[in-house]
C-alpha positions as CSV (number, residue, x, y, z in Angstrom):
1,X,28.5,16.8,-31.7
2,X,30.6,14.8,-34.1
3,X,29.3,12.0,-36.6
4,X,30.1,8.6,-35.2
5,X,32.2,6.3,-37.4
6,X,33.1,3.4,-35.4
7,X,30.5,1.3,-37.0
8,X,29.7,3.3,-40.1
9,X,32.1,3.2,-43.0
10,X,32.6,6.1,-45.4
11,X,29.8,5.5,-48.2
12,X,30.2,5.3,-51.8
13,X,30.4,7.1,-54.3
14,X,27.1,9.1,-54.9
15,X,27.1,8.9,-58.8
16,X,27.6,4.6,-58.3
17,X,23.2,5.0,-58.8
18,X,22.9,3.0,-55.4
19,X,20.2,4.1,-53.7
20,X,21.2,6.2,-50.3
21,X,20.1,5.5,-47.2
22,X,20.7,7.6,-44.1
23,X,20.4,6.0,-40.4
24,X,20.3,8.2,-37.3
25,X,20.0,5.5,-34.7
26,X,22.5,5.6,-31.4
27,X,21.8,1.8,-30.4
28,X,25.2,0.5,-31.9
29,X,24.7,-3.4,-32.1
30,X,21.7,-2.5,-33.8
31,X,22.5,-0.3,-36.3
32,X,25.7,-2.8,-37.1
33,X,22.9,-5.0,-38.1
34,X,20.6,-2.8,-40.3
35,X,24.0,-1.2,-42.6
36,X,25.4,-4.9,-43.0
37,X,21.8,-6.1,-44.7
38,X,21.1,-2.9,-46.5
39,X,24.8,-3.3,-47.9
40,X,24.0,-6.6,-48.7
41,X,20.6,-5.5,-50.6
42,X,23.5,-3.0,-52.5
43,X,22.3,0.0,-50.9
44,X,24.9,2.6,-49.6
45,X,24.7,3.2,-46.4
46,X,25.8,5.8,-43.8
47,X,24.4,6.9,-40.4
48,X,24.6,8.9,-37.2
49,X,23.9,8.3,-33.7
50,X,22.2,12.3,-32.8
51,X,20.3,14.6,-34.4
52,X,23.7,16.8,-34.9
53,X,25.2,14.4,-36.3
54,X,22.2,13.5,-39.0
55,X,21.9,17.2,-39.9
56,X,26.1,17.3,-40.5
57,X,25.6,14.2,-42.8
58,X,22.6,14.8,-44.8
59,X,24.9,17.9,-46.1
60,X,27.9,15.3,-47.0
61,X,25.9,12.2,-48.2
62,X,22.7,13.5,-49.5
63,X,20.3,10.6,-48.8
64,X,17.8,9.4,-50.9
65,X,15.7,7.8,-47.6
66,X,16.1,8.5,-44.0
67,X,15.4,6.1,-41.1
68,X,14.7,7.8,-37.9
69,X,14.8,6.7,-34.1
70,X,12.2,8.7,-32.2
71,X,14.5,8.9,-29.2
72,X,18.1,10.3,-30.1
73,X,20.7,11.3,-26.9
74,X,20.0,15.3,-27.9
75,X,16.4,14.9,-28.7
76,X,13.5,13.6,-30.2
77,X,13.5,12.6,-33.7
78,X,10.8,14.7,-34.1
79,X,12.6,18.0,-34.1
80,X,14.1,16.7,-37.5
81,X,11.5,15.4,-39.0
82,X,10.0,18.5,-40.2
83,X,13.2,19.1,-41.9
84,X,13.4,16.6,-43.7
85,X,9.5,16.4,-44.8
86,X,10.4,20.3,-45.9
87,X,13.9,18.5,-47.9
88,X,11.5,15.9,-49.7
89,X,13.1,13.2,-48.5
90,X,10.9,9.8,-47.4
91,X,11.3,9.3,-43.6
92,X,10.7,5.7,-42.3
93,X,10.2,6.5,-38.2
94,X,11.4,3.6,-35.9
95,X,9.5,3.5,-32.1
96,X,10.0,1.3,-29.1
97,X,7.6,0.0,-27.7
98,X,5.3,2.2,-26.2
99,X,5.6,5.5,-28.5
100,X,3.0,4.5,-30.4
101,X,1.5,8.4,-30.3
102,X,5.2,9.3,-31.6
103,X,4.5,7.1,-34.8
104,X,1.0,8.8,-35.2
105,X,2.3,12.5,-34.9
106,X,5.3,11.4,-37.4
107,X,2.7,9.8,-40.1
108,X,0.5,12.8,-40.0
109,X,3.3,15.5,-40.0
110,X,4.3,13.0,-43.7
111,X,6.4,10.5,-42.4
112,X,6.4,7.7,-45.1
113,X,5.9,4.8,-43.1
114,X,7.0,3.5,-39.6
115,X,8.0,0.3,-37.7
116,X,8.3,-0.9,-34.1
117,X,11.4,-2.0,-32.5
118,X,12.6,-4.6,-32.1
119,X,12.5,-4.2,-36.0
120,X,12.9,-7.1,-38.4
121,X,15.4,-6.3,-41.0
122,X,13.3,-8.1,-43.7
123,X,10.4,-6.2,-42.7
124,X,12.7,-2.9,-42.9
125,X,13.8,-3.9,-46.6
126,X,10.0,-4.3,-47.8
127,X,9.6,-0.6,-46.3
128,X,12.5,0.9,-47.5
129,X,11.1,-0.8,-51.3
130,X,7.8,0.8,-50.8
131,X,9.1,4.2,-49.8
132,X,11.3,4.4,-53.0
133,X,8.4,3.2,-54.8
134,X,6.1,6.0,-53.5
135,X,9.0,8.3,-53.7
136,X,9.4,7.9,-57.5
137,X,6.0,7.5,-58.4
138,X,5.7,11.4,-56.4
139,X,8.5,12.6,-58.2
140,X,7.0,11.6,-61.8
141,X,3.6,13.2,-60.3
142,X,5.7,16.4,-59.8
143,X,7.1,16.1,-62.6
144,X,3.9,15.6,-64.5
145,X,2.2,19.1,-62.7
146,X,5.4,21.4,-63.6
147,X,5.3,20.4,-67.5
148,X,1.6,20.5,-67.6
149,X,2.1,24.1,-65.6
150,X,4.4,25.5,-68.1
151,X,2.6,23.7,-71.3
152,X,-0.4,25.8,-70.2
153,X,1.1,29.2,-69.8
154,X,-0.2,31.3,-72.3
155,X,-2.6,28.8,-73.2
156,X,-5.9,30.9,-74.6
157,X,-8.1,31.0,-76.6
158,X,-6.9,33.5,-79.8
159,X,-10.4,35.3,-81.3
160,X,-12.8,37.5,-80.9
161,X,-15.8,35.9,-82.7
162,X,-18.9,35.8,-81.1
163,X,-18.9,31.9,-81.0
164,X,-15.5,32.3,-79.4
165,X,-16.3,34.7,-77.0
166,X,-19.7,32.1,-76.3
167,X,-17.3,29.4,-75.7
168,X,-14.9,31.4,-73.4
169,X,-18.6,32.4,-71.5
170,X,-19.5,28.7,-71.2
171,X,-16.0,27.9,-69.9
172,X,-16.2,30.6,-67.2
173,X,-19.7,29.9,-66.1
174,X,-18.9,26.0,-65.7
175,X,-15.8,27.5,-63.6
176,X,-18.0,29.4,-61.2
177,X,-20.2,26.6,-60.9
178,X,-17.7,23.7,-59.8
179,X,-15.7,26.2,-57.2
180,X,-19.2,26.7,-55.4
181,X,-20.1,22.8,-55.5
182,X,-19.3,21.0,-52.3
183,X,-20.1,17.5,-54.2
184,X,-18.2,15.5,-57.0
185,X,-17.6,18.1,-60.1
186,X,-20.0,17.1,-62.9
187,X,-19.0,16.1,-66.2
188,X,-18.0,17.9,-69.1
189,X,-18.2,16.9,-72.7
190,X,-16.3,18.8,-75.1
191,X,-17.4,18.4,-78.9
192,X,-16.4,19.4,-82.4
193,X,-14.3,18.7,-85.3
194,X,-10.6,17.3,-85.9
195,X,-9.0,20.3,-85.2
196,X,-11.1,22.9,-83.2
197,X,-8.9,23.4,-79.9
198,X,-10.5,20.7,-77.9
199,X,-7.7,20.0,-75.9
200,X,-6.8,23.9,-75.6
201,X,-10.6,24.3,-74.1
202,X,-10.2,21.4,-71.8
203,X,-6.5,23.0,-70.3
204,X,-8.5,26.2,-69.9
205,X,-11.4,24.7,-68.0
206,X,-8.6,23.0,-65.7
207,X,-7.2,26.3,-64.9
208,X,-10.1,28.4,-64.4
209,X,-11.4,26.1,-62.1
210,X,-8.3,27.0,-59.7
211,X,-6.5,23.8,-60.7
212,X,-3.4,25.2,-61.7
213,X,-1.3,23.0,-58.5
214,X,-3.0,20.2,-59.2
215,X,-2.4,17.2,-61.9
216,X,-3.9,18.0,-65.9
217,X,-4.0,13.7,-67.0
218,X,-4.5,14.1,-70.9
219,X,-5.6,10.0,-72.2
220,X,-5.7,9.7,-75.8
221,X,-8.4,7.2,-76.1
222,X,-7.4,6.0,-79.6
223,X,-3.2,5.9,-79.2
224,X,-4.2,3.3,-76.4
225,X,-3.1,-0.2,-77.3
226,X,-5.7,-2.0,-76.8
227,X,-4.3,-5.1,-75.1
228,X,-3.3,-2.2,-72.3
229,X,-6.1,-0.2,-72.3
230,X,-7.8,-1.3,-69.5
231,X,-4.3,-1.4,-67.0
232,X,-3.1,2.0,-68.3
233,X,-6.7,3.3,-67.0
234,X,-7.4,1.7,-64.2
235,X,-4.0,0.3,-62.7
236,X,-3.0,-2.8,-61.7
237,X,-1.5,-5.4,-58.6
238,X,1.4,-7.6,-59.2
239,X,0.7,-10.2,-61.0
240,X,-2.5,-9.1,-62.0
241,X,-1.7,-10.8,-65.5
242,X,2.1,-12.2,-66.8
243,X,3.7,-9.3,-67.3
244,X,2.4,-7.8,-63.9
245,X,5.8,-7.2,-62.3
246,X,4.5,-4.7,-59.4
247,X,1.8,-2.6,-58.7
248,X,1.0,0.5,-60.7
249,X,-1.6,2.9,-60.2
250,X,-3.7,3.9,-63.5
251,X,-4.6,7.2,-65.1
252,X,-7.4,7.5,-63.7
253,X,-5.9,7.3,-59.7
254,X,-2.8,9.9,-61.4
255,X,-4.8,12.4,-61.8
256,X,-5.7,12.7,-57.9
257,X,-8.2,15.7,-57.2
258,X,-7.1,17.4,-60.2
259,X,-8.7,16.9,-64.3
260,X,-8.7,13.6,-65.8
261,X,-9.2,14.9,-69.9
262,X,-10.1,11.7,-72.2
263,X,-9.5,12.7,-75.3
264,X,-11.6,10.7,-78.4
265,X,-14.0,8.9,-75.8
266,X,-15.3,7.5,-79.2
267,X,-13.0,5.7,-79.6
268,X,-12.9,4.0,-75.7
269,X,-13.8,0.3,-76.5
270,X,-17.1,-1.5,-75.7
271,X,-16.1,-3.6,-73.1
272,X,-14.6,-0.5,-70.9
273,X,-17.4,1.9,-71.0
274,X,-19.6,-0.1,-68.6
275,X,-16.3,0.0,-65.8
276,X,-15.8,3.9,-66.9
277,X,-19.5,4.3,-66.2
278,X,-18.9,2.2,-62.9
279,X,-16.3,4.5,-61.6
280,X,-17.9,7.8,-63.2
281,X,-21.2,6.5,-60.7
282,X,-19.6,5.3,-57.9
283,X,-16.4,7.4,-58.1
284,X,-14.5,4.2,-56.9
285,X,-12.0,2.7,-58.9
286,X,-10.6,-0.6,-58.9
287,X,-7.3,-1.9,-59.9
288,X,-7.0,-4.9,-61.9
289,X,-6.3,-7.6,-59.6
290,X,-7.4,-6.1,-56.3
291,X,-9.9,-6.3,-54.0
292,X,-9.6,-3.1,-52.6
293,X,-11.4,0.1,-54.1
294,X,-9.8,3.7,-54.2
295,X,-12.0,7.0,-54.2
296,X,-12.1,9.1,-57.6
297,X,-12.2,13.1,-56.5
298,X,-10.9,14.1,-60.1
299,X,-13.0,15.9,-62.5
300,X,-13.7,14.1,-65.5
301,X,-13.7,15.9,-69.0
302,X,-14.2,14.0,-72.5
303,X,-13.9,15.0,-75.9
304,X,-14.7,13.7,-79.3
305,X,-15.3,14.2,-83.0
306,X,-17.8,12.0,-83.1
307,X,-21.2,12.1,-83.3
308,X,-22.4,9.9,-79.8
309,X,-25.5,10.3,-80.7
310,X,-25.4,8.4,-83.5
311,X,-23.0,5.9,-82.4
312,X,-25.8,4.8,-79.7
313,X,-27.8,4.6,-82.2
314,X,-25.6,2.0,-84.0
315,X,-24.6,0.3,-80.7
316,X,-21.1,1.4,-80.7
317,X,-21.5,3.5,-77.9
318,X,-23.4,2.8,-74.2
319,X,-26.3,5.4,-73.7
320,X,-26.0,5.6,-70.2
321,X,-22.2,6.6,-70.6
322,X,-23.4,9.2,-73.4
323,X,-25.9,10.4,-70.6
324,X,-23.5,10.4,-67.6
325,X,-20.8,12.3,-69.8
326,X,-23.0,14.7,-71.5
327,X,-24.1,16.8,-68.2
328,X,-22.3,20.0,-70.0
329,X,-21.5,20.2,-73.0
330,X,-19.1,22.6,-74.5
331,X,-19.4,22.3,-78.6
332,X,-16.4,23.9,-80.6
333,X,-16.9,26.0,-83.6
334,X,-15.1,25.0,-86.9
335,X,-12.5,27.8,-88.4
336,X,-14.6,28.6,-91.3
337,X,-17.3,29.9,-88.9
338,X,-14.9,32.1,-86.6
339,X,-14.9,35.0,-89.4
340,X,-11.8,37.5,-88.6
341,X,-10.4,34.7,-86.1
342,X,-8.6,33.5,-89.1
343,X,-6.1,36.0,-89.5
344,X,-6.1,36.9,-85.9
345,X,-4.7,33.1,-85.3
346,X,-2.7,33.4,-88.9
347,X,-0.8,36.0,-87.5
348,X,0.0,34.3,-84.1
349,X,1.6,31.2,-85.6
350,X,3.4,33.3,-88.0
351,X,5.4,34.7,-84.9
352,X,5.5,31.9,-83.2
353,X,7.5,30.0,-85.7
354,X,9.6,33.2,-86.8
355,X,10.5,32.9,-82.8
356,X,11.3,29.5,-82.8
357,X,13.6,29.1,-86.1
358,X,14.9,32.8,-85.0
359,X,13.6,34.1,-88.4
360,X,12.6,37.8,-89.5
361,X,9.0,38.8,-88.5
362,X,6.7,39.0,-92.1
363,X,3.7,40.0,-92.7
364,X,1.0,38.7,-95.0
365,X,0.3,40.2,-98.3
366,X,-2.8,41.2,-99.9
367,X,-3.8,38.3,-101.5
368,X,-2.2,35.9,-98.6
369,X,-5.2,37.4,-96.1
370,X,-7.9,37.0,-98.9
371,X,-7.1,33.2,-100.0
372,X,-6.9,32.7,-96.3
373,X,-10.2,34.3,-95.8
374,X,-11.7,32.2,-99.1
375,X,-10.6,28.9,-97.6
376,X,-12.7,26.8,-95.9
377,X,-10.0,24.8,-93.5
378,X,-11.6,21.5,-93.0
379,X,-8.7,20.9,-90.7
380,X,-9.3,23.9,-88.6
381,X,-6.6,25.5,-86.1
382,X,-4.1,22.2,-86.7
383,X,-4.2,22.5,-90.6
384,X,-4.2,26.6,-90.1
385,X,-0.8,26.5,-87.8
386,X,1.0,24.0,-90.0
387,X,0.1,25.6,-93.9
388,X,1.2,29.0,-91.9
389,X,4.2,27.2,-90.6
390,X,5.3,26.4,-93.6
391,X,4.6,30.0,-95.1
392,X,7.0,31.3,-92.5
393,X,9.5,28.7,-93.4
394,X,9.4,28.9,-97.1
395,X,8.9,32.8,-97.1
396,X,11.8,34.9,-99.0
397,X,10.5,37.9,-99.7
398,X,9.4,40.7,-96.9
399,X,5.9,38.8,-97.0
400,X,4.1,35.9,-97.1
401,X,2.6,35.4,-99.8
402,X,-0.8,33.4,-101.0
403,X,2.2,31.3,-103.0
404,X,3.8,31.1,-99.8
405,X,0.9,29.6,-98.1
406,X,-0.2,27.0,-101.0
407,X,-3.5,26.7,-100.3
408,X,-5.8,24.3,-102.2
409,X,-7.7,26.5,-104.9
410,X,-11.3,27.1,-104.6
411,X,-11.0,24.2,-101.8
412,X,-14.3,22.7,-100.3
413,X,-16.4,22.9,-103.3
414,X,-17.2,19.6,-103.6
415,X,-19.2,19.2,-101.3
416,X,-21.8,20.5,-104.1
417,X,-22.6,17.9,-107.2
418,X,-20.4,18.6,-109.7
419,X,-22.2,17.1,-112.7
420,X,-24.8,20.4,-112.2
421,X,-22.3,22.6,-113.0
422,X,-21.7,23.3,-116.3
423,X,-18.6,23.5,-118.1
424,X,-17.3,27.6,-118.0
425,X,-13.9,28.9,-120.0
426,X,-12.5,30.8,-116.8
427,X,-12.1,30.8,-113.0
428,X,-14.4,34.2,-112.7
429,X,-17.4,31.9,-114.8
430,X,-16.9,28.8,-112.6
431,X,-17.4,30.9,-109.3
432,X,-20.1,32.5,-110.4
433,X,-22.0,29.5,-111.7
434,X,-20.9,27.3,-108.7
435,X,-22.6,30.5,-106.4
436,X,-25.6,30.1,-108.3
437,X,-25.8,26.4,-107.7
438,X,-25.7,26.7,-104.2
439,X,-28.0,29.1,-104.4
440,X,-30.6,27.0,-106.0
441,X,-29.4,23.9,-104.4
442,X,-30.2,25.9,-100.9
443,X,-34.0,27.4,-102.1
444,X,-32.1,30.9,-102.0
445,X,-30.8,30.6,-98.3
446,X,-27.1,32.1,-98.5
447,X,-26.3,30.4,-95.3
448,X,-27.0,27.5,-96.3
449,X,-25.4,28.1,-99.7
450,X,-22.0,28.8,-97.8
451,X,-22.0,25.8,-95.8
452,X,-22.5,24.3,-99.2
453,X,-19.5,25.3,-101.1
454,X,-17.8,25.4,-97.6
455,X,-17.0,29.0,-97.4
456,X,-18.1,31.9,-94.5
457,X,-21.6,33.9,-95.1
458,X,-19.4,36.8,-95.2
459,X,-17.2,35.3,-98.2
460,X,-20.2,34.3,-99.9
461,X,-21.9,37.6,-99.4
462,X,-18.9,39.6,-101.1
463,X,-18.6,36.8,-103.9
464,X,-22.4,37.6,-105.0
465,X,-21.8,41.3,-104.7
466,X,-19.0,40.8,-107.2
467,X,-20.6,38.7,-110.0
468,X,-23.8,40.9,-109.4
469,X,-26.0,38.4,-107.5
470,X,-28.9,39.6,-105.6
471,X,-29.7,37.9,-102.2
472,X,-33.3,36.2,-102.7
């Protein structure tokens, strides 16, 4: 069976960015009609009148949307369908009167729309608009699910701490209990400092939860500007507010059945929490400027480095949101209280960026690993990987050394009050004296006189042993 081309003119070129529209239709007058008002929308056009004949020019043309008569001289357009549903490409049916069943089987075998004939070529334009629309916006979805698949292999957690090994517990158990659950997931808020691998635990809980198909939405609460805060959430209609050109769905309807992951929910303002709250309850959402409401399956995660607590207490933060998001609670430990995890991660990075700039493997002296151990990080993992990043790159001997590294010296202690320690002639004096201030600053408790100075019980512990100070 051979393409017809009385009535159908060669198309143009494909790189000309028209969008491509293939018609398999054997009524002649009426296809005549359809290419001349599609060409005169400025799409490019070509067709067939058999399935043959469509098969034969989807390999030539390469259409961008197919429109489909059910009933074709060699069969029904049903037998090609599947095709092109496996090809990706949006299929708009077209049924005479009577087939309605045909237009049923096509929408649930993913047919993108269909129309009854006679069909009115205005009518066919608004369809062919809303199956590009849905076309790119499944395409960006795609998209979104293939990056977030390959930013998450090899995503893990690096440690062997206990409170590392107790997080990756809590993150399995939570796992276990959401792929029994028949019912919405519940909540899961994710605490700790700047820092800590938040967003690494929240990836993790995605993909143990056999997620790894479905969409990972990461919202930064406090990047948000705030004037499109509330549309970038929830969505919104056309002309919704002036600069409401079309629809658009929100974050919170992108992430579909997979993990919506609000980063900073401190920082979410006021007036939103009560809708977040409203949609978290309901698990309904509502775009700005519609009437109609869309179901919620995704899981909802949060995260902050903020104390919520407290901000209820000051009224910057809705207790009934705090109460709805805190269901589980996964808290983060801070570097300084993951022991050997330090060098465990130090290492990592280290190869890491050798990899990336293609630079010689080194490893880390002596005194690299023990002003490593002595500092306290108050920016965690992020300050770790870039201080180690910058070792690597500034490295020119066969290790990195505690130069290398520039660490702050004898960083963190601060935090104790300075005017109660006296005035010593060298570094070993003023460690020792400092020790000995915590100590009494702490009634003797040497975990308490780490936190103090901002160091690990372990450090502290072989600091006293060195200056001769007895526990108690």
């Amino acid at each position: 069976m051979q393409v017809r081309n009385d009535y159908f003119q060669s198309p143009a070129s494909p790189i000309s960015g028209k969008l491509r529209v293939l018609l398999i239709e054997d009524e002649t007058l009426f296809a005549r009609a359809v290419i001349k008002r599609l060409r005169q929308a400025g799409y490019d056009c070509e067709g067939a009148d058999t399935l043959a004949g469509g098969r034969a020019v989807i390999r030539q043309f390469m259409p961008d949307i197919v429109l489909l008569d059910m009933r074709l001289p060699d069969g029904n357009g049903m037998e090609l369908l599947a095709e092109l549903i496996a090809k990706g490409l949006p299929v708009i049916v077209m049924t005479a009167y009577g087939e309605v069943n045909d237009a049923v089987s096509a929408m649930k075998q993913g047919a993108t729309d269909y129309l009854k004939k006679p069909v009115d070529l205005e009518e066919l334009l608004l369809a062919i608009g809303k199956a590009q629309r849905s076309a790119t916006l499944k395409h960006q979805l795609d998209h979104s699910r293939q990056r977030d698949s390959h930013a998450a292999e090899g995503v893990e957690f690096i440690g062997e701490s206990p409170a590392m090994q107790a997080v990756q517990n809590q993150i399995q158990r939570i796992a276990r209990l959401v792929s029994v659950a028949d019912v919405a997931p519940p909540t899961v808020l994710i605490t700790g400092e700047t820092g800590t691998g938040k967003d690494v635990a929240a990836r993790l809980l995605h993909h143990s939860c056999n997620n790894s198909e479905r969409p990972f939405v990461h919202v930064d609460c406090a990047s948000l500007p705030a004037d499109l805060i509330e549309s970038e959430l929830f969505g919104h209609e056309k002309g919704a507010y002036t600069s409401a050109q079309g629809s658009r769905c929100g974050l919170i309807e992108a992430a579909e059945d997979g993990t919506l992951f609000m980063d900073e929910i401190g920082e979410l303002p006021l007036t939103l929490q009560a809708k977040l709250l409203n949609v978290l309850e309901r698990r309904m959402v509502r775009r700005l400027g519609s009437t109609r409401e869309r179901p919620v399956p995704a899981r909802f995660v949060a995260a902050t480095n903020r104390d919520l607590q407290q901000m209820v207490l000051n009224g910057h933060f809705r207790a009934d949101l705090y109460y709805r998001l805190n269901v589980l609670n996964i808290e983060m430990p801070p570097l300084r209280e993951r022991g050997g995890d330090v060098l465990l991660l130090a290492r990592h990075f280290a190869q890491q960026t050798a990899r990336r700039y293609g630079l010689p493997h080194r490893e880390y002296s002596a005194d690299a690993m023990q002003s490593m151990r002595e500092y306290p990080w108050p920016g965690n993992i992020r300050e770790l990987k870039h201080q180690i990043s910058r070792g690597v790159l500034l490295s020119r001997g066969h290790e990195i050394n505690a130069a290398d590294l520039a660490l702050p010296l004898l960083s963190g202690i601060s935090t104790l009050d300075k005017a109660a320690s006296p005035v010593a002639t060298t570094l070993e004096e003023a460690e020792k004296t400092l020790i000995v201030n915590a100590l009494k600053q702490s009634g003797g408790n040497v975990s308490e006189a780490a936190r103090l100075l901002g160091i690990t019980r372990m450090t502290i512990r072989y600091r006293m042993e060195k200056h001769g100070l007895k526990d108690g």
